[in-house]
Steps between C-alpha positions, in 0.01 A plus 500: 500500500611242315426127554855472634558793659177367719650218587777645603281705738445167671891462627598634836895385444841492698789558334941529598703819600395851628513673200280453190748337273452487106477176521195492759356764324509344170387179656192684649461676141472123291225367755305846548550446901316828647554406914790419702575350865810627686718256707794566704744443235312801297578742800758734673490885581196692493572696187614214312157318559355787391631528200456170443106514519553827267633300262306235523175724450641674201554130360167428548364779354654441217419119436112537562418890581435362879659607779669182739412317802845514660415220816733414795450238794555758811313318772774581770668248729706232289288564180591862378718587211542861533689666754673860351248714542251256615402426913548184600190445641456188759347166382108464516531233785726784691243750439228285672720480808545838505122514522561806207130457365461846568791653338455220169347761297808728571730255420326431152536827375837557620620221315270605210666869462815326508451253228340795299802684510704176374255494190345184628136498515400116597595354827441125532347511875383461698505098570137461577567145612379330770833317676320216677761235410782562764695274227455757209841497359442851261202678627540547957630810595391639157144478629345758763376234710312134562159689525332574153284851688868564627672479151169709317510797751899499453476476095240703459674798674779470332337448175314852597787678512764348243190547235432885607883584425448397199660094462283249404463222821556110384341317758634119459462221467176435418291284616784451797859355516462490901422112568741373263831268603642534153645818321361549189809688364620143504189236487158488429311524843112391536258633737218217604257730735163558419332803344351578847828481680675699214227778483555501907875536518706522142233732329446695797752792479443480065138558500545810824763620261318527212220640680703778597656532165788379405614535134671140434561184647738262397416084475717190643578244312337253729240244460160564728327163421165638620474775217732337238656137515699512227684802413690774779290827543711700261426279231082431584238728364300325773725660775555874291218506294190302723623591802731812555334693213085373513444336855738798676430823247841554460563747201891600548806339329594175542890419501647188526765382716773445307485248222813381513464332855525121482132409572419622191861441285489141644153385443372722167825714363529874571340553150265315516377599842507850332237362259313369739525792780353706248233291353375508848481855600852617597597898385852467585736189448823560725790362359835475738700333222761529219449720207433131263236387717296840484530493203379150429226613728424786272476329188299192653257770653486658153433182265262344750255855443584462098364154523198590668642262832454878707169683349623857429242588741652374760825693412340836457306522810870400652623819328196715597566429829909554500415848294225603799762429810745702329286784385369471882836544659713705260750275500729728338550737710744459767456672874800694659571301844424663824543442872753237481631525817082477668469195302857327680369641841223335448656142353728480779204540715310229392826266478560583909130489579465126301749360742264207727637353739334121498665395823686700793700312669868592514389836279697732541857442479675838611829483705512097456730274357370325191568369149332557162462280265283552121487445147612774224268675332373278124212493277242243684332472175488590164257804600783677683724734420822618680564869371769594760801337734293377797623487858525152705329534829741293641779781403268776626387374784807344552685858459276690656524272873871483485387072481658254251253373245529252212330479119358158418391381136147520417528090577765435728685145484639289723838713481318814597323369750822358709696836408165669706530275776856604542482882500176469719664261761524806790207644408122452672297751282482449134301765298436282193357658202290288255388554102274276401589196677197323359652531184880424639428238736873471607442836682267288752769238540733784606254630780410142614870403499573852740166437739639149530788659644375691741493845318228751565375689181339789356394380222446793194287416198659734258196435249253247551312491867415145435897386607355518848274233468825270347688637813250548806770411763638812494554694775388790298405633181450775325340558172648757182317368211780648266923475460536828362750772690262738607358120719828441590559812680216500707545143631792617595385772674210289652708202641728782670201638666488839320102456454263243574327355218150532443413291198186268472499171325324506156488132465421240785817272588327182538382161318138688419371595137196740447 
């Protein structure tokens, strides 16, 4: 290959629309890019993703001779982006609950013939963080659990089995976005613990994983002041280099999270972190942006090599490594899907079985009289996706007991709040359905303002467990780690005593911190 067309090799990029336009394709000709990450925008019905990937692999072919990496982010729960032809699998912190260690494997290759027949043949997960901070605003339910031998036995079975269909596992976010209050899609966030706390708890599941063989990890773009003060992991050869590749033997690729998140755009510029990600050991740069910035990415990757700033040494054992994982996996060859309808028995499963219920009390509600109140369905963070039209649980559930129910904003005002009061006035059960209330904080002032009142509640946490701990006063609660419509319907079921649930906590609800 050419000097470019190496470069190019480097570029894992998103691009617009769900066809290969000539305009993408000529902008993917001019920089040499050779990999590509799928989004929800890319996709729609099974064949047309197909086709897509087909396309994109011819493309590919004929910029560098290379086949693609065709990536997707299909960890299940909120953060998924494929759905036609594609389970949706439960979220990790579901899959804890569900105490599904022993069908992980399973699940992993399920979702790995799937992808395969898509064309995609990198899956960014698992989340191999360690969600210790009940304040995480981007990483919680993401994460398999609070306990780093929890989270390694849960990634490395899935890892076992996504790899042996034949997808390439991204375990992220190296070395651990789980103790952090800031999102880094949006700020720089630093991690102060020691090197024998991080090799204890944030390492934990990354070293097990890479023991048992995973293929590539991907870094945060966080600072760990005990291994680098100065610059976030994806941009410190002491984090990739010193530590992940000498002190932990790791010899897979190494992708970056995607360079266009603020903690990097903010502090260095995307192309310049591209510079630097790859002076210190990254294979892959992501790049979630606009077709100018790749390409200023591209070209600042390029001259900093031609200037000697990037020893051409450094960018050829990059390319030896991308042209061994995709000799490895034969990326180009898609699988026909199979047992479609096993793999949804088995989601739906999990999803029922991940139901916890944190505090009994009123539980259940069959035959009473009782309102519902929640939130829509939204993107808690930047991570998220919302592929299809969600169901409320207040209209299900509301529906489905012949009850009134109500749908508040994400942050109810004042105005909201007395309009609840109102339509709540003759009733003495509330089943009250949080999202993130430690993010929404008006959500609390709701449930205060209705225990204040005399109301008894059921409190839902329709994602994060941790609302129970802003909300212990109610007279119930019960836990669903997830607001997706497969959740929804068995909440509803649970609350009107069709089954009892049977979850387990994966996190601990108090004020403690391993």
């Amino acid at each position: 290959m050419t000097l470019e067309q190496k470069i190019g090799q480097l570029f894992l990029v998103s691009f617009e629309g769900t066809s290969l336009t000539p305009e993408v394709q000529s902008h993917f000709e001019a920089c040499n890019f050779g990999n590509y990450i799928y989004f929800a925008r890319n996709l729609t019905d099974y064949k047309s993703i197909r086709r897509l990937s087909d396309d994109l692999q011819r493309t590919a072919v004929e910029i560098s001779g290379l086949p693609a990496f065709i990536s997707i982010d299909q960890e299940g729960g909120m953060v998924a982006r494929a759905y036609s032809g594609a389970t949706h699998f439960p979220s990790a912190m579901s899959l804890t609950a569900a105490d599904a260690l022993p069908f992980m494997e399973t699940i992993g290759t399920y979702v790995g013939r799937e992808l395969r027949a898509l064309g995609i043949n990198i899956n960014h997960a698992p989340v191999a963080d360690v969600n210790n901070n009940p304040g995480n605003p981007v990483i919680g339910t993401r994460s398999f659990s609070d306990d780093p031998k929890v989270v390694a036995k849960m990634v490395n079975a899935y890892v076992k089995g996504l790899q042996s269909a034949g997808v390439i596992a991204n375990a992220k976010h190296f070395p651990g976005h789980g103790d952090t209050y800031i999102d880094s899609h949006l700020a720089l966030p630093m991690i102060e613990h020691d090197l024998d706390r991080l090799e204890r708890i944030e390492l934990f599941p990354f070293i097990q994983a890479i023991s048992a063989g995973i293929d590539s990890i991907m870094t945060a773009h966080i600072i760990f002041k005990a291994i680098d003060h100065r610059r976030p992991a994806t941009l410190s050869s002491e984090v990739l280099d010193g530590m992940l590749r000498r002190k932990l033997g790791f010899e897979g690729l190494i992708v970056t999270d995607s360079m266009s998140m603020e903690a990097i755009g903010k502090h260095f510029t995307t192309e310049r972190g591209c510079v630097m990600a790859v002076a210190a050991g990254a294979d892959l740069l992501c790049i979630a942006a606009g077709a100018e910035v790749q390409a200023r990415c591209y070209n600042a990757v390029l001259a900093a090599v031609k200037s000697g700033e990037i020893p051409l040494e450094r960018i050829d054992e990059a390319i030896n490594r991308i042209q061994l994982y995709k000799n490895k996996y034969n990326i180009q060859t898609p699988e026909p899907l199979e047992f479609y309808e096993e793999h949804e028995r088995l989601a739906d499963e999990m999803s029922r079985k991940s139901l916890t219920l944190v505090k009994s009390g009123l539980f259940p509600l069959d035959g009473k009289k009782f309102f519902t109140i929640s939130t829509p369905p939204f993107r808690a963070n930047i991570a998220d996706d919302t592929l299809v039209k969600l169901v409320t649980l207040a209209e299900k559930l509301g529906k489905a007991s012949g009850n009134a129910f109500a749908e508040i904003p994400v942050n109810p005002g004042e105005t909201d709040i007395s309009k609840i009061m109102e339509v709540t006035a003759d009733y003495e059960v509330i089943v009250f359905a949080s999202y993130n209330a430690g993010q929404f904080t008006s959500q609390i002032k709701l449930f205060n303002t209705l225990k204040d009142a005399g109301k008894k509640i059921l409190l839902v946490t329709l994602r994060s467990p941790y609302d129970f701990m802003l909300m212990p006063d109610a007279d119930a609660c019960l836990a669903a780690y997830e607001y997706t419509n497969r959740s929804v319907n068995h909440v509803t079921d649970a609350i009107l005593g069709k089954f009892t649930p049977t979850g387990k906590l994966p996190v601990m609800l108090k004020n403690e911190r391993r």
